[in-house]
C-alpha positions as CSV (number, residue, x, y, z in Angstrom):
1,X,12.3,10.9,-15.9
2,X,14.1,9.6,-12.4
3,X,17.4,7.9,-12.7
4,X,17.6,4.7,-12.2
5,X,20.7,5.5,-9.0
6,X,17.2,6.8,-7.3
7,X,17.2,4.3,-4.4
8,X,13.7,2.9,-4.2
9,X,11.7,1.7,-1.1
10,X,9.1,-1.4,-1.0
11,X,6.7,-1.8,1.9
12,X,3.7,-4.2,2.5
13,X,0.8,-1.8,3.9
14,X,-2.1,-3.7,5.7
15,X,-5.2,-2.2,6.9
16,X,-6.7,-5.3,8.8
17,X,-11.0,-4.7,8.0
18,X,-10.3,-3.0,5.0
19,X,-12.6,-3.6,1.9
20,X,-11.1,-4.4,-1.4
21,X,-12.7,-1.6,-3.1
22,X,-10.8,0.9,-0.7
23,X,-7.9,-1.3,-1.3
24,X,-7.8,-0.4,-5.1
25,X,-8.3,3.2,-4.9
26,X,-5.7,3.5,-2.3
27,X,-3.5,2.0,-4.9
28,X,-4.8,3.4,-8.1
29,X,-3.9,6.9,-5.7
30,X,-0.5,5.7,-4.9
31,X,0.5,5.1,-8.2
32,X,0.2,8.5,-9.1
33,X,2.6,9.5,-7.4
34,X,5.7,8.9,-10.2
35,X,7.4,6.1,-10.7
36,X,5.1,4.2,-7.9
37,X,4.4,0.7,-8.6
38,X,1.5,-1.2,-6.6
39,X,0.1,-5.0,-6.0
40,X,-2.3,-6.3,-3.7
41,X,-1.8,-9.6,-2.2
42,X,-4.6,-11.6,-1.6
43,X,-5.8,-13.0,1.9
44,X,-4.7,-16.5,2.1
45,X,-6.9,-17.4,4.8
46,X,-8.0,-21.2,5.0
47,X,-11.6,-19.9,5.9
48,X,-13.8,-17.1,5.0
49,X,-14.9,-14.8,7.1
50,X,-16.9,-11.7,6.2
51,X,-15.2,-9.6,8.8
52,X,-11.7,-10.2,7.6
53,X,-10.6,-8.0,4.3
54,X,-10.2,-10.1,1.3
55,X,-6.7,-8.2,0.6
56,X,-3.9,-9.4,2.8
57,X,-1.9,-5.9,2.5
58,X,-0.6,-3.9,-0.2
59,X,2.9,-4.5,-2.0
60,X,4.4,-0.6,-2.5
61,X,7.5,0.2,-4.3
62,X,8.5,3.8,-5.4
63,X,11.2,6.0,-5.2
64,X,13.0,7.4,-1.8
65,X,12.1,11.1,-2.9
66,X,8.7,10.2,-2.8
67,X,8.5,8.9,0.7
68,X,6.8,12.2,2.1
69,X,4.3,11.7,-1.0
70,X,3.0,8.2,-0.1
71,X,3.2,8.8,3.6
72,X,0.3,11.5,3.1
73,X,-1.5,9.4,0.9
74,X,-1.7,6.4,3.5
75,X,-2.0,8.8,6.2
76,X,-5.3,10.3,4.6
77,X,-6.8,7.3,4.0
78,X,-5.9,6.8,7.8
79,X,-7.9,9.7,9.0
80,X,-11.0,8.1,7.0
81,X,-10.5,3.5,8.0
82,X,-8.4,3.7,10.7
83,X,-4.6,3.2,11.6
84,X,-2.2,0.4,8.9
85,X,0.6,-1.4,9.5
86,X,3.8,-0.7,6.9
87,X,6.4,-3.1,6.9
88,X,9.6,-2.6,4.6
89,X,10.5,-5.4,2.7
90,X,14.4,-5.7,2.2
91,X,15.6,-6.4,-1.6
Protein backbone atom coordinates (compact mmCIF):
# COMPACT_ATOMS: atom_id res chain seq x y z
CA UNK A 1 0.00 0.00 0.00
CA UNK A 2 1.61 3.73 -0.90
CA UNK A 3 1.18 6.45 1.50
CA UNK A 4 -0.94 8.94 0.84
CA UNK A 5 2.50 11.83 1.45
CA UNK A 6 3.38 9.97 -2.12
CA UNK A 7 3.26 13.16 -4.28
CA UNK A 8 1.31 12.17 -7.37
CA UNK A 9 1.55 13.46 -11.01
CA UNK A 10 -1.50 14.03 -13.59
CA UNK A 11 -0.76 14.51 -17.26
CA UNK A 12 -3.13 14.73 -20.38
CA UNK A 13 -1.34 12.34 -23.10
CA UNK A 14 -2.61 12.92 -26.79
CA UNK A 15 -1.74 10.86 -29.63
CA UNK A 16 -3.36 13.05 -32.42
CA UNK A 17 -4.72 9.88 -35.17
CA UNK A 18 -4.88 7.56 -32.55
CA UNK A 19 -7.83 5.02 -32.56
CA UNK A 20 -10.00 4.57 -29.57
CA UNK A 21 -9.39 1.06 -29.27
CA UNK A 22 -5.55 1.75 -28.84
CA UNK A 23 -6.65 4.49 -26.60
CA UNK A 24 -8.20 1.84 -24.06
CA UNK A 25 -5.55 -0.58 -23.96
CA UNK A 26 -2.97 2.06 -23.53
CA UNK A 27 -4.96 2.88 -20.44
CA UNK A 28 -6.16 -0.48 -19.33
CA UNK A 29 -1.87 -0.90 -19.49
CA UNK A 30 -1.24 2.13 -17.55
CA UNK A 31 -3.37 1.36 -14.83
CA UNK A 32 -1.43 -1.43 -13.96
CA UNK A 33 1.05 0.09 -12.91
CA UNK A 34 -0.07 0.71 -8.91
CA UNK A 35 -1.98 3.14 -7.78
CA UNK A 36 -2.49 4.59 -11.55
CA UNK A 37 -5.74 6.05 -12.24
CA UNK A 38 -6.85 6.74 -16.04
CA UNK A 39 -9.80 8.77 -18.16
CA UNK A 40 -10.10 9.43 -21.58
CA UNK A 41 -11.55 12.65 -22.69
CA UNK A 42 -13.61 12.64 -25.55
CA UNK A 43 -12.97 14.77 -28.84
CA UNK A 44 -15.14 17.73 -28.65
CA UNK A 45 -14.84 18.56 -32.16
CA UNK A 46 -17.87 20.47 -33.79
CA UNK A 47 -17.55 18.13 -36.88
CA UNK A 48 -16.62 14.59 -37.60
CA UNK A 49 -14.00 13.63 -39.35
CA UNK A 50 -12.70 10.12 -39.87
CA UNK A 51 -9.12 11.11 -39.80
CA UNK A 52 -9.28 12.74 -36.40
CA UNK A 53 -9.23 10.23 -33.27
CA UNK A 54 -12.43 10.14 -31.44
CA UNK A 55 -10.39 10.52 -27.93
CA UNK A 56 -9.12 13.97 -27.27
CA UNK A 57 -6.11 12.69 -25.00
CA UNK A 58 -5.83 10.74 -22.01
CA UNK A 59 -6.19 12.08 -18.30
CA UNK A 60 -3.17 10.11 -16.19
CA UNK A 61 -2.68 10.41 -12.53
CA UNK A 62 -0.30 8.15 -10.51
CA UNK A 63 2.34 8.29 -8.16
CA UNK A 64 5.85 10.16 -8.63
CA UNK A 65 7.76 6.79 -8.04
CA UNK A 66 6.16 5.50 -10.89
CA UNK A 67 7.06 8.09 -13.40
CA UNK A 68 9.88 5.78 -14.99
CA UNK A 69 7.00 3.06 -15.11
CA UNK A 70 4.50 5.07 -17.29
CA UNK A 71 7.12 6.76 -19.31
CA UNK A 72 7.95 3.16 -20.78
CA UNK A 73 4.55 2.34 -21.18
CA UNK A 74 3.82 5.55 -23.38
CA UNK A 75 7.06 5.23 -24.91
CA UNK A 76 6.26 1.63 -26.25
CA UNK A 77 3.29 2.39 -27.51
CA UNK A 78 5.45 5.25 -29.20
CA UNK A 79 7.71 2.96 -31.04
CA UNK A 80 4.39 1.14 -32.55
CA UNK A 81 1.66 4.88 -33.49
CA UNK A 82 3.97 7.36 -33.44
CA UNK A 83 5.32 10.26 -31.13
CA UNK A 84 2.34 11.91 -28.11
CA UNK A 85 2.14 14.99 -26.55
CA UNK A 86 2.10 14.92 -22.41
CA UNK A 87 1.08 17.94 -20.77
CA UNK A 88 1.06 18.15 -16.83
CA UNK A 89 -1.91 19.37 -15.43
CA UNK A 90 -1.20 21.47 -12.18
CA UNK A 91 -3.60 20.50 -9.02
Amino acid sequence: MLSSAVPQATEQIIYPDLPLAIYREIATHLMQVNGTQTHLITQDSPTFNYTQSQIKALVVQYHSEFKLQIETILNFYASRYGTYQRLEISR
